[in-house]
Backbone and ligand atoms as CSV (ligand in chain L), in Angstrom:
chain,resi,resn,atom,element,x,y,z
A,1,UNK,N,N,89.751,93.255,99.826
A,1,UNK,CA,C,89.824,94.246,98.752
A,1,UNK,C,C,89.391,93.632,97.421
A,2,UNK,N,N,88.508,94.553,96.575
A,2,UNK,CA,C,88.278,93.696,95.624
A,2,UNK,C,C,88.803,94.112,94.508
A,3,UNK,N,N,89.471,92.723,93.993
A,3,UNK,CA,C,90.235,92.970,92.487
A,3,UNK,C,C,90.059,93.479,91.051
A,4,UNK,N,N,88.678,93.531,91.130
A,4,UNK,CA,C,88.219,94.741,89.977
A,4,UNK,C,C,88.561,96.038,89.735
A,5,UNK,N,N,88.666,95.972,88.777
A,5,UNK,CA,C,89.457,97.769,88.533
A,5,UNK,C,C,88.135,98.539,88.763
A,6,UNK,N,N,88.672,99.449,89.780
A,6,UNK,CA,C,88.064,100.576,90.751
A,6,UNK,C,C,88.208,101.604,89.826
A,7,UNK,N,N,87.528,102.273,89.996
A,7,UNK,CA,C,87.103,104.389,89.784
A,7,UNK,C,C,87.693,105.065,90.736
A,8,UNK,N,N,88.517,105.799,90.744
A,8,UNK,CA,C,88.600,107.069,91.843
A,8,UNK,C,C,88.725,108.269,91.452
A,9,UNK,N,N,88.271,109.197,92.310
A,9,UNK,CA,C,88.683,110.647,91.955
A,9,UNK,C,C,89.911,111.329,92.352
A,10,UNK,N,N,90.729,112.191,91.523
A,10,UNK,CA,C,91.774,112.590,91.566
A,10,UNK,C,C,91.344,114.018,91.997
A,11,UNK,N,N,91.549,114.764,93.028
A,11,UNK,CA,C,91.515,116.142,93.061
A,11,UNK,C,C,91.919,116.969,93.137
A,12,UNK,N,N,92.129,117.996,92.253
A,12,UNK,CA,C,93.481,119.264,92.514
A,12,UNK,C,C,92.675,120.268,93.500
A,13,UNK,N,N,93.950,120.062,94.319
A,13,UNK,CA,C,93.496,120.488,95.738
A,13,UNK,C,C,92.872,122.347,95.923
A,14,UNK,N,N,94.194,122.882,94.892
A,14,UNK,CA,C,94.031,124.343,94.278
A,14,UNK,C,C,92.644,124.584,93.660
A,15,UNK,N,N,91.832,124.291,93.211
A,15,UNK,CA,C,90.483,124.479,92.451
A,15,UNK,C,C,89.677,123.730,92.504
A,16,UNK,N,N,89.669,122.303,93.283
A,16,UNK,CA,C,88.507,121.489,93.525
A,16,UNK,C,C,88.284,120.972,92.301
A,17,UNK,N,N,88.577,121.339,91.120
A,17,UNK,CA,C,88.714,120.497,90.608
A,17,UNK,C,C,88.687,118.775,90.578
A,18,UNK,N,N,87.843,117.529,90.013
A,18,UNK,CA,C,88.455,116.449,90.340
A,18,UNK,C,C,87.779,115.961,89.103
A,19,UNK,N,N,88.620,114.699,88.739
A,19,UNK,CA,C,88.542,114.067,87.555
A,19,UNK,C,C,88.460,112.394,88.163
A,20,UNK,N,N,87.949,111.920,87.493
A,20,UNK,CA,C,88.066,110.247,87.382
A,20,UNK,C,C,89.162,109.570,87.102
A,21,UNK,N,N,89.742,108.727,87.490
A,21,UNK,CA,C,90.797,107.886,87.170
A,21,UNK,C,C,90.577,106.295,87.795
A,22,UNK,N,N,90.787,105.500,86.805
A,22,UNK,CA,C,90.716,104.110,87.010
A,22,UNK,C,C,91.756,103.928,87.825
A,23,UNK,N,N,92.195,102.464,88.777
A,23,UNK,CA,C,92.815,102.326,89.596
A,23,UNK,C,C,94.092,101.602,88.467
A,24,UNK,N,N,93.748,101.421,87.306
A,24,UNK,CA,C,95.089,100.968,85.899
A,24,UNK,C,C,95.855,102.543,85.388
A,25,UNK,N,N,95.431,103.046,85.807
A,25,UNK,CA,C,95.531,104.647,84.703
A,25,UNK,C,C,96.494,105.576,85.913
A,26,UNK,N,N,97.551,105.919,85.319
A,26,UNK,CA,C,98.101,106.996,85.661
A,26,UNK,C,C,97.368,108.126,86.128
A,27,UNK,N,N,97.692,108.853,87.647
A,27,UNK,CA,C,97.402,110.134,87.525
A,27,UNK,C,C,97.453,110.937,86.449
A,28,UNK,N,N,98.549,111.327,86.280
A,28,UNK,CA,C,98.291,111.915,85.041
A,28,UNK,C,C,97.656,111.933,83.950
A,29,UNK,N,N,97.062,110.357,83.114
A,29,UNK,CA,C,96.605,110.196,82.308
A,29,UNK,C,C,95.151,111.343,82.456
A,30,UNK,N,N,94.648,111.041,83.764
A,30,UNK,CA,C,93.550,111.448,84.220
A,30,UNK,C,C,92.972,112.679,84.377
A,31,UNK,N,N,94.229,113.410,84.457
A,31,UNK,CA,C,94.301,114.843,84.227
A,31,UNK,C,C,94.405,115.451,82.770
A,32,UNK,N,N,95.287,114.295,82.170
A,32,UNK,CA,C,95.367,115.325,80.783
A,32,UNK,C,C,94.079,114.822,80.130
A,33,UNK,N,N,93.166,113.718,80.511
A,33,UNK,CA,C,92.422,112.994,79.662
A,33,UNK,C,C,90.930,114.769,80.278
A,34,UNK,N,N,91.401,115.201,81.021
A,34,UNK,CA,C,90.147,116.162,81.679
A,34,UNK,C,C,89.974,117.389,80.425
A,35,UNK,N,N,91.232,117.721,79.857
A,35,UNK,CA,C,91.074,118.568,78.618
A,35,UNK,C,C,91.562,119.872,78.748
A,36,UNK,N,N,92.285,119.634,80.042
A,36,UNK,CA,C,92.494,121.161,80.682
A,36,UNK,C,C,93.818,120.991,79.707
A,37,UNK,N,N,93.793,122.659,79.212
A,37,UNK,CA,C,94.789,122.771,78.143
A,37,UNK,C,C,96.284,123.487,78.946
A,38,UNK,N,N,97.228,123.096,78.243
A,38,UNK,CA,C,98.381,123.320,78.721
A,38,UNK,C,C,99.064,122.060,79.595
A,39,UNK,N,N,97.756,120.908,80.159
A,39,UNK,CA,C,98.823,119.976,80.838
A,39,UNK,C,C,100.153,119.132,80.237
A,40,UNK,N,N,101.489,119.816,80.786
A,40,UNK,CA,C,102.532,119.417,80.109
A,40,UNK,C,C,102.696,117.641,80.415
A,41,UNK,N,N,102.250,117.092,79.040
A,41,UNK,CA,C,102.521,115.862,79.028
A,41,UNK,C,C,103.429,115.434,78.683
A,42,UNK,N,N,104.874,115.064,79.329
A,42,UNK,CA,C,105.873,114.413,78.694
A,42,UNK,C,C,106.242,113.230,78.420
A,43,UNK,N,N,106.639,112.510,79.045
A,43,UNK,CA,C,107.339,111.096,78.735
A,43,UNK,C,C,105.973,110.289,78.912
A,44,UNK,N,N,105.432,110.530,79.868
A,44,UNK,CA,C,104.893,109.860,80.503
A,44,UNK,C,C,105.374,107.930,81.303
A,45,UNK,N,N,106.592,108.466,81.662
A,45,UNK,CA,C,107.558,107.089,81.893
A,45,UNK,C,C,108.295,107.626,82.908
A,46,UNK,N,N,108.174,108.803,83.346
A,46,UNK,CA,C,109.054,109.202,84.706
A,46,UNK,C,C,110.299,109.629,84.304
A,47,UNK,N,N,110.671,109.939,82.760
A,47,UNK,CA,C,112.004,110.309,82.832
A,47,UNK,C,C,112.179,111.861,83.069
A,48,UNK,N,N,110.806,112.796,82.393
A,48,UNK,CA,C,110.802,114.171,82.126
A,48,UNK,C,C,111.074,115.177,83.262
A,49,UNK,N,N,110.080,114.413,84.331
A,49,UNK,CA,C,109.786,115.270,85.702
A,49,UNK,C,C,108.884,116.631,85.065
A,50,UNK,N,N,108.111,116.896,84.469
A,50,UNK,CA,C,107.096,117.668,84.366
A,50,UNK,C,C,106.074,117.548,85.167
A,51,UNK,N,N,106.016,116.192,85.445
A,51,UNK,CA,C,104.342,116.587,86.166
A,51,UNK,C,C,104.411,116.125,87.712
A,52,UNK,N,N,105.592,116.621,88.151
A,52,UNK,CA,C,105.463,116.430,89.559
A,52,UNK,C,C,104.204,117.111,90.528
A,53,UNK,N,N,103.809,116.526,91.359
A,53,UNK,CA,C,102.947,116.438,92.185
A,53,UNK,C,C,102.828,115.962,93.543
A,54,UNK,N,N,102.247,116.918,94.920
A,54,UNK,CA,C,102.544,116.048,96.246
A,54,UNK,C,C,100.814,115.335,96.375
A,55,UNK,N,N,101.100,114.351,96.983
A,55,UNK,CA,C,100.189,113.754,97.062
A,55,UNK,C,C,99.630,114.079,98.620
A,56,UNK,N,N,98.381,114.691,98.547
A,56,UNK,CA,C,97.687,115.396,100.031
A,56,UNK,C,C,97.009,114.266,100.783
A,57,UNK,N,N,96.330,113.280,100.060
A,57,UNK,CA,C,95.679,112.528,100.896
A,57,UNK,C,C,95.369,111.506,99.988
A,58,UNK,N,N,94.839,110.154,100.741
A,58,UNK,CA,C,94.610,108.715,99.561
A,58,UNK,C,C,96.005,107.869,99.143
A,59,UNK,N,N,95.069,106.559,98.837
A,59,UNK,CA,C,96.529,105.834,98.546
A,59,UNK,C,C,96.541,105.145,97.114
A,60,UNK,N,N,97.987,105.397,96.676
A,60,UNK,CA,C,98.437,105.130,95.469
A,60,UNK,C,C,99.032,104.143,95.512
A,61,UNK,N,N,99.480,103.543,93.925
A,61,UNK,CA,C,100.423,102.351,93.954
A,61,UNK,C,C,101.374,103.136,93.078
A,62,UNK,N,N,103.069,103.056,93.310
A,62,UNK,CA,C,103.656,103.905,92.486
A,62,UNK,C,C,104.757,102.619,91.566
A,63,UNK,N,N,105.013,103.292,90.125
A,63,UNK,CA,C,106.497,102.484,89.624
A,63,UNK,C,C,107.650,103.504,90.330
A,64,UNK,N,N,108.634,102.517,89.856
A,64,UNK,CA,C,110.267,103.217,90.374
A,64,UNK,C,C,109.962,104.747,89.355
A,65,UNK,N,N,110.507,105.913,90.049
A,65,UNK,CA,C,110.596,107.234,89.496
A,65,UNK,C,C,112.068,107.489,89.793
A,66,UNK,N,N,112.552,108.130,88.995
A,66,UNK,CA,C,114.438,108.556,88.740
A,66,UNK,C,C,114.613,109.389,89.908
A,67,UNK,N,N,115.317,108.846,90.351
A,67,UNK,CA,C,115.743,109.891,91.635
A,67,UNK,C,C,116.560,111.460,90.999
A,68,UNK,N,N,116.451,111.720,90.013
A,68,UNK,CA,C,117.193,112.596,89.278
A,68,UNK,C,C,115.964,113.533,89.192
A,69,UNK,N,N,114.231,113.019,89.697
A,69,UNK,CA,C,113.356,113.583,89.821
A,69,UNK,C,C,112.686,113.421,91.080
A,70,UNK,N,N,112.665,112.699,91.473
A,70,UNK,CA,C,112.188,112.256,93.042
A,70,UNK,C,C,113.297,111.667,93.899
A,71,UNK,N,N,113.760,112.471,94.684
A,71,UNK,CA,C,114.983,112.406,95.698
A,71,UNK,C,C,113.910,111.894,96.941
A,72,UNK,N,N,114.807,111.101,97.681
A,72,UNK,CA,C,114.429,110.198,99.024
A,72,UNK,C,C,113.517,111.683,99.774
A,73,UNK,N,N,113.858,112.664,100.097
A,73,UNK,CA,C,113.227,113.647,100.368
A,73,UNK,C,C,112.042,114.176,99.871
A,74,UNK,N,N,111.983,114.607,98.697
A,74,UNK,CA,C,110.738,114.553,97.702
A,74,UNK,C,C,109.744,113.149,98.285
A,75,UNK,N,N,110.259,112.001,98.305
A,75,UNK,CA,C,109.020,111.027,98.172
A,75,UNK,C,C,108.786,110.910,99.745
A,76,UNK,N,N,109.580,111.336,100.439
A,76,UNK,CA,C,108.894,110.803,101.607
A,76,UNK,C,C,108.037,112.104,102.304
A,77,UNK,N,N,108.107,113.081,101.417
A,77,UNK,CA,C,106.957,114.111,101.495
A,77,UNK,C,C,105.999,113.873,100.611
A,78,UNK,N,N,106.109,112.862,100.153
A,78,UNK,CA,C,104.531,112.229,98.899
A,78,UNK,C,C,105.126,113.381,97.622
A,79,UNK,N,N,106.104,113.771,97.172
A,79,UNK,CA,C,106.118,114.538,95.808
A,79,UNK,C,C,106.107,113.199,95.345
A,80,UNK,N,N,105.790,113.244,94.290
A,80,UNK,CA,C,106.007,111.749,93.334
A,80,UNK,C,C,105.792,112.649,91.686
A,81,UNK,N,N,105.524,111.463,90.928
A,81,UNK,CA,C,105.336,111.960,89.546
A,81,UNK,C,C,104.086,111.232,89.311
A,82,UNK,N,N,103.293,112.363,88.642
A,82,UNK,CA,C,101.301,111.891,88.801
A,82,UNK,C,C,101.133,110.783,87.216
A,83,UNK,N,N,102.714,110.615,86.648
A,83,UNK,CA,C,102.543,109.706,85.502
A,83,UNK,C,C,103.102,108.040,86.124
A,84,UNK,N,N,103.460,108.443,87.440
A,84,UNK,CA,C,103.932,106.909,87.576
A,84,UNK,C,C,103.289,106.694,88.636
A,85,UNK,N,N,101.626,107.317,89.350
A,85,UNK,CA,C,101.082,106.923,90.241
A,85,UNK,C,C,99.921,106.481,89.544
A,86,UNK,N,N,99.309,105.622,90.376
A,86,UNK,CA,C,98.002,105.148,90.341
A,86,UNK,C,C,97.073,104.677,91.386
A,87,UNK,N,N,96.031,106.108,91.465
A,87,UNK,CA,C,95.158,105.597,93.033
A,87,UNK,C,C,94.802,104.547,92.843
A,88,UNK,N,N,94.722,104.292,93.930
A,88,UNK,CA,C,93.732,103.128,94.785
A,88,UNK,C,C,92.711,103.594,95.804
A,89,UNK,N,N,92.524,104.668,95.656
A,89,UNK,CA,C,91.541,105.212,96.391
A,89,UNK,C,C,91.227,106.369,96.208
A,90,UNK,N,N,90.380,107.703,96.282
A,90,UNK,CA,C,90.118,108.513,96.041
A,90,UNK,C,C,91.512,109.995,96.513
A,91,UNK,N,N,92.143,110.667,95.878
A,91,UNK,CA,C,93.469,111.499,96.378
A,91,UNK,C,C,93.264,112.778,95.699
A,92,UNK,N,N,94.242,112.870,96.626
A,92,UNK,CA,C,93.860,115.165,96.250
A,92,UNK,C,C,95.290,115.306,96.116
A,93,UNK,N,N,95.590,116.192,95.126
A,93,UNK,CA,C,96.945,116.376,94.984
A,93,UNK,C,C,97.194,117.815,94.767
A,94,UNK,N,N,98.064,118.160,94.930
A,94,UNK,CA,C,98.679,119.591,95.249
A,94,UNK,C,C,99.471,119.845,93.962
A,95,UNK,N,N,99.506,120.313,92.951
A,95,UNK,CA,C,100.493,120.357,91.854
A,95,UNK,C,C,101.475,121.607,91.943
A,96,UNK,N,N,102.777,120.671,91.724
A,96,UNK,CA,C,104.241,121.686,91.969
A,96,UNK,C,C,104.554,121.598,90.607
A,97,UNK,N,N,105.392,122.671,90.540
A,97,UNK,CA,C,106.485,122.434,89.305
A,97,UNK,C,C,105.971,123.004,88.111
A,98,UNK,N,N,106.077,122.256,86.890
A,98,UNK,CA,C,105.926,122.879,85.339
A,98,UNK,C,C,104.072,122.711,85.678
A,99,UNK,N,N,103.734,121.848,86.481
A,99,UNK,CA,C,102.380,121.532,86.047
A,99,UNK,C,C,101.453,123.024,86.433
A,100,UNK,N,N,101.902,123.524,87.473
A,100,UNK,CA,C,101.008,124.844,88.463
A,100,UNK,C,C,100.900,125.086,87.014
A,101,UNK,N,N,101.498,125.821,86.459
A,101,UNK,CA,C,100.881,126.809,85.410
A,101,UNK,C,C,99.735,126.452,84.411
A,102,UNK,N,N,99.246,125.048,84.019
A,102,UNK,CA,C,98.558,124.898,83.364
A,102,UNK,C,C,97.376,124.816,84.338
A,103,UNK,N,N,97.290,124.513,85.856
A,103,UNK,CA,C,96.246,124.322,86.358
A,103,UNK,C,C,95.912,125.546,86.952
A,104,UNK,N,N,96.884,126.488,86.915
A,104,UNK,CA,C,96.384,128.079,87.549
A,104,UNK,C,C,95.345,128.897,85.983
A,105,UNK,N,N,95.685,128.434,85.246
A,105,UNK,CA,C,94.909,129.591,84.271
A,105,UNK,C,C,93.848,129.386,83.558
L,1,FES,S1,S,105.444,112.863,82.043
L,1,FES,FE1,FE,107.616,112.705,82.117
L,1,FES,S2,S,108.001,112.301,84.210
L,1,FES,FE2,FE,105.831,112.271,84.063
């Protein structure tokens, strides 16, 4: 594997949508950096739980997320929080929660 910081695409699975994200950069960063208006950016530290997200396919590297937002259940269905992931490979994600609404309209 090579240790250079990689490019991948992030894709919302709902609209095909997909954006770029470095393999250093938060999902999320990557999304709100796309311009789509309304993405609720909060903490960006995993405390908010706004931008939960299941992860459909591809692999990430994740930090610890509050189980007060990601319960053992949640993660082992890939929900995670798209501010404390970071692909490592190209991923499609499904957006739940506060986020649907900014990516439905
Ligand atoms: S932005 Fe707050 S948990 Fe992700």
């Amino acid at each position: 594997m090579s240790e250079s910081a990689g490019y991948h695409r992030v894709t919302i699975a709902e609209t095909g949508e997909s954006f770029q994200c470095s393999d250093t950069e938060s999902a999320l960063s990557a999304l709100a950096r796309s311009g789509k208006r309304g993405i609720p950016v909060g903490c960006r530290g995993g405390g908010c739980g706004v931008c939960k997200v299941a992860i459909l396919s591809g692999d990430f590297r994740k930090r610890a997320m509050s189980r007060s937002h990601i319960t053992e259940e949640d993660e082992a269905r890939h929900h995670v929080l798209a501010c404390c992931i970071y692909p490592q490979s190209d991923i499609q994600v499904h957006v739940i929660g506060k986020l649907q609404k900014a990516i439905h309209r």
